[in-house]
C-alpha positions in Angstrom: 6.5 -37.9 39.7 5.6 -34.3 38.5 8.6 -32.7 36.4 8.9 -29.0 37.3 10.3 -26.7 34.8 12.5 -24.1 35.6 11.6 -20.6 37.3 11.9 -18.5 34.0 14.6 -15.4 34.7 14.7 -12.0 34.2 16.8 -12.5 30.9 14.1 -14.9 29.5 11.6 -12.6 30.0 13.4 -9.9 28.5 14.6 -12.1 25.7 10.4 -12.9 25.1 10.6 -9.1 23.5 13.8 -8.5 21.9 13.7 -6.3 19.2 15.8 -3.9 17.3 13.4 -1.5 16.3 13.0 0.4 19.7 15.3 1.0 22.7 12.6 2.4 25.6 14.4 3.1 28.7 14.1 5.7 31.6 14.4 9.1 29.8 15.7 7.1 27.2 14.0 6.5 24.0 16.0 5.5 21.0 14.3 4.2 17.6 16.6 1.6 15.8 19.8 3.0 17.0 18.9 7.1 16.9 18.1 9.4 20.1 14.4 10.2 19.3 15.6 14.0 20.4 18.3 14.0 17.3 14.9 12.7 14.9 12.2 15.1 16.2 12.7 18.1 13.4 15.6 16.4 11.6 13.7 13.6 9.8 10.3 13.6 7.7 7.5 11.3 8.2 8.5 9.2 5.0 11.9 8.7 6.3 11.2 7.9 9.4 8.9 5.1 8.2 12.3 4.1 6.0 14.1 4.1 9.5 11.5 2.1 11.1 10.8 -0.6 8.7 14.3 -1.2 7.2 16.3 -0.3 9.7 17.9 2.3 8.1 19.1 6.2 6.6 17.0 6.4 3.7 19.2 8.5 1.0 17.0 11.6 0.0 15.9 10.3 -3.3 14.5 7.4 -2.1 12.7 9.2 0.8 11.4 11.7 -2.2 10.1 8.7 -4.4 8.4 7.1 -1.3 6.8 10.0 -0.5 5.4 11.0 -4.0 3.7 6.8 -4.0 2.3 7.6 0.1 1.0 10.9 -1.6 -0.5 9.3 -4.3 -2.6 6.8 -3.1 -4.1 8.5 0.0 -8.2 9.1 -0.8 -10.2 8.0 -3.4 -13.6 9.5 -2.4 -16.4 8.1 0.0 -17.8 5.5 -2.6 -14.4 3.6 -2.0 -15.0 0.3 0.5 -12.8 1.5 3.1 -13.8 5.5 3.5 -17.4 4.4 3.2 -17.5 2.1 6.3 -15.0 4.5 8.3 -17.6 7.4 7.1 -20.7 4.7 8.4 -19.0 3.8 11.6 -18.1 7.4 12.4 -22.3 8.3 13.1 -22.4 5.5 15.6 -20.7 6.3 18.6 -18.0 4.4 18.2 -14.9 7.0 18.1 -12.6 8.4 15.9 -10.2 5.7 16.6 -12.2 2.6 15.7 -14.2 4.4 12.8 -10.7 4.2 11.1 -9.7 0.9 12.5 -13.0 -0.2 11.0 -12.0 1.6 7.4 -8.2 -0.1 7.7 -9.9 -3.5 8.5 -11.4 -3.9 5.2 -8.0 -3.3 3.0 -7.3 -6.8 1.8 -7.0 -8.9 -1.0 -9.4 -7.5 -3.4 -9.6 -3.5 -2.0 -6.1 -2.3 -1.0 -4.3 -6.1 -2.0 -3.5 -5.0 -6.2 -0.5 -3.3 -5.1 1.4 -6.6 -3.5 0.1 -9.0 -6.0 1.0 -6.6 -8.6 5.0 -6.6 -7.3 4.5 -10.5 -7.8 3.5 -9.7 -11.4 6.4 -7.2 -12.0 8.4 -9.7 -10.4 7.5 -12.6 -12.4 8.6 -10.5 -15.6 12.2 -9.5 -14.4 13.0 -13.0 -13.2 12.0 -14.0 -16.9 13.8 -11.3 -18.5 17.1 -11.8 -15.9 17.1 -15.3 -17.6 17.5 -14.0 -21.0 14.2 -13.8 -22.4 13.6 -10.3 -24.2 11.2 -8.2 -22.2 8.3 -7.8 -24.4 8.4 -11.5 -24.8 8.7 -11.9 -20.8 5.8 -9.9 -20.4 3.7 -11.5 -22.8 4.4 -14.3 -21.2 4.2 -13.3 -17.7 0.5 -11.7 -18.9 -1.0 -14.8 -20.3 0.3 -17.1 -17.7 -1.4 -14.8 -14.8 -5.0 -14.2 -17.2 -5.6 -17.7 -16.6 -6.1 -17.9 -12.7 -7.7 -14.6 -13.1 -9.6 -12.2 -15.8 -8.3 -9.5 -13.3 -4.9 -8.1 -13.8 -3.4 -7.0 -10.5 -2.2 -3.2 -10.9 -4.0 -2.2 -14.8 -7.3 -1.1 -15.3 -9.4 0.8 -13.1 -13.9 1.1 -12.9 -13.6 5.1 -13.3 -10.6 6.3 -15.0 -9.8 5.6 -18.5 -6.3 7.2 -17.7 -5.3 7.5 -14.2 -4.4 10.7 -13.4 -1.9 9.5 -11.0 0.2 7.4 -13.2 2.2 10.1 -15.5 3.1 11.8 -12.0 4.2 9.3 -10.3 5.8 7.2 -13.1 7.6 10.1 -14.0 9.6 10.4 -10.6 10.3 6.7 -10.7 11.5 7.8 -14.3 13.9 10.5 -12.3 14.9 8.5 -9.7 16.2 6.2 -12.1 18.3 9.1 -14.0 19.3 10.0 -10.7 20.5 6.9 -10.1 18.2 6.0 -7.4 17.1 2.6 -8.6 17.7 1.2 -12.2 14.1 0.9 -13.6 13.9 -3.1 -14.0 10.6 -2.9 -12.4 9.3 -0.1 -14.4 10.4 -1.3 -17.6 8.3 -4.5 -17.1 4.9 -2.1 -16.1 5.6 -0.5 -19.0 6.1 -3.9 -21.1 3.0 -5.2 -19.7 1.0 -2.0 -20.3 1.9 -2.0 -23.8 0.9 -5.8 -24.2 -2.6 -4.7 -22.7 -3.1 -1.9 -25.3 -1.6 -3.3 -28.6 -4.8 -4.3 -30.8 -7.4 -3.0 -28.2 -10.0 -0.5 -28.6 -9.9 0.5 -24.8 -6.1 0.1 -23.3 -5.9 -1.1 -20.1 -3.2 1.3 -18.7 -1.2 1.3 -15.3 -4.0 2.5 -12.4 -2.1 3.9 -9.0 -2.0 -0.1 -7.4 0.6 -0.6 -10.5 2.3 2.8 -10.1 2.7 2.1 -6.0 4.0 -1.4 -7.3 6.6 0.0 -9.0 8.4 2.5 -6.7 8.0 0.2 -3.6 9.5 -2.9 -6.3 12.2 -0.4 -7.4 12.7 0.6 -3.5 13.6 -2.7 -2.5 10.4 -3.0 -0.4 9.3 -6.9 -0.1 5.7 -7.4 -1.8 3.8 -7.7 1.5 5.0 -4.3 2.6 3.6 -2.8 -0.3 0.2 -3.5 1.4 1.1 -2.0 4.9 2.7 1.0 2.8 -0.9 1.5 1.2 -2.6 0.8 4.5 -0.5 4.0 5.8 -1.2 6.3 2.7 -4.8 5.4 2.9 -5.3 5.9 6.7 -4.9 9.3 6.1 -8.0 9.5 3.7 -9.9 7.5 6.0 -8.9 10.2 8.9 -10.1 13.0 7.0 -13.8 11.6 5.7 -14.1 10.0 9.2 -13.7 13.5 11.0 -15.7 15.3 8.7 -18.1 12.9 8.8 -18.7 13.8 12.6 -19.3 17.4 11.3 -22.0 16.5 9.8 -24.3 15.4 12.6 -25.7 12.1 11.2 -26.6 9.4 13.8 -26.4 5.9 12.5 -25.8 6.5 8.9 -26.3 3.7 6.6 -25.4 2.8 2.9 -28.4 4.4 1.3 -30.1 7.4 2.0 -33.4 6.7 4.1 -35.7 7.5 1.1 -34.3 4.2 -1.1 -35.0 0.9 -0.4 -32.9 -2.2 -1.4 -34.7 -4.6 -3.8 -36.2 -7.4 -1.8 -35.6 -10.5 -3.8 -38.3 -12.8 -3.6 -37.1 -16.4 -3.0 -40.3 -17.7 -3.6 
């Protein structure tokens, strides 16, 4: 005998999509709770993206600190993994639209991931601190532990910049912020632990780069780790935008990695 289910109802379909993020409605549109009429011109884009992911008013210190780490980290020039491609994919026909999907969908673990594994790091040293281990200690700790799964150190050291030039900017308004206030500065205090760890006896320090200065205000904001990631895919869309469209300026067709006149080595497997 063949057991036949119930007819789902209106409700259970309507129940499939329940969400509290949106309320769309005939000439009613309402993002977590607020007429999008009363946002239009009262809200900026980094609060709004507050609103949206955590359901909620952010103060105007945190919506100042968020946007000084979505400024920060928004380009990094064309010989960057995810500009390069979008910059490729823009001479082939493709579209605006996917040239930048194609630069977003190559922000993972090892290009665009530092900043979330980096709030794991940070992370790692507050809990040891919380626990009553002093913070220099914690961090030394934390450091050595981590530098055995990996020679890379999620959030220090960058291929190009001895200094970052965005770290004393943006470490200084999560230094504000916590004057202010804002947030208390756990998270910074243990960057600033581990950076000092990774310069004590060294010839060439290995100092905060912008994956560790994001880490820290989006730690110190409250953000969860894997949102630092999406943050950082936002910021960096806009990069990827701009070398994208200017790449259609420039009236290349197919462009590839290398300029036509070098060849790659051919490796002979002989």
């Amino acid at each position: 005998m063949t057991e036949h289910r119930n007819e789902p109802t209106v409700r259970d379909v309507s129940d499939w999509w329940a969400t509290s993020v949106s309320r769309i409605e005939p000439n009613r549109i309402e993002l977590r709770g607020h007429p999008v009429q009363d946002l239009i011109g009262s809200i900026s884009f980094p609060g709004i993206i507050w609103l949206m992911v955590r359901g909620e008013t952010a103060t105007a210190g945190q919506e100042r600190l968020l946007e000084a780490a979505l400024v920060s980290s928004v380009d990094h020039g064309p010989h960057a993994p995810s500009i390069a491609v979008a910059r490729i994919a823009a001479t082939c026909g493709i579209g605006l639209n996917n040239a930048m999907a194609t630069g977003v969908n190559l922000l993972g673990d090892v290009h665009g991931g530092a900043g979330e594994q980096c709030m794991a790091l940070l992370a790692d040293v507050r809990q040891r601190h919380q626990q009553g281990t002093d913070l220099a200690t914690a961090a030394e700790t934390t450091v050595r532990e981590w530098q055995t799964r990996s020679k890379y150190l999620p959030g220090f050291g960058h291929r190009f910049h001895t200094v970052d030039p965005r770290r004393d900017p943006l470490l200084g308004q999560v230094e504000q912020a916590v004057a202010d206030g804002v947030v208390d500065g756990t998270y910074l205090r243990a960057a600033l632990a581990i950076e000092q760890i990774l310069a004590d006896g060294r010839s060439r320090p290995v100092p905060i780069n912008i994956d560790g200065c994001t880490a820290v205000v989006y730690a110190e904001l409250g953000f969860p780790p894997p949102l630092a990631r999406g943050l950082f895919v936002l910021s960096r869309s806009v990069g990827i935008l701009a070398h994208a469209w200017e790449e259609t300026g420039q009236g290349r067709r197919n462009k590839g990695p290398m300029p036509p006149s070098i060849l790659p080595t051919f490796l002979d497997g002989s």
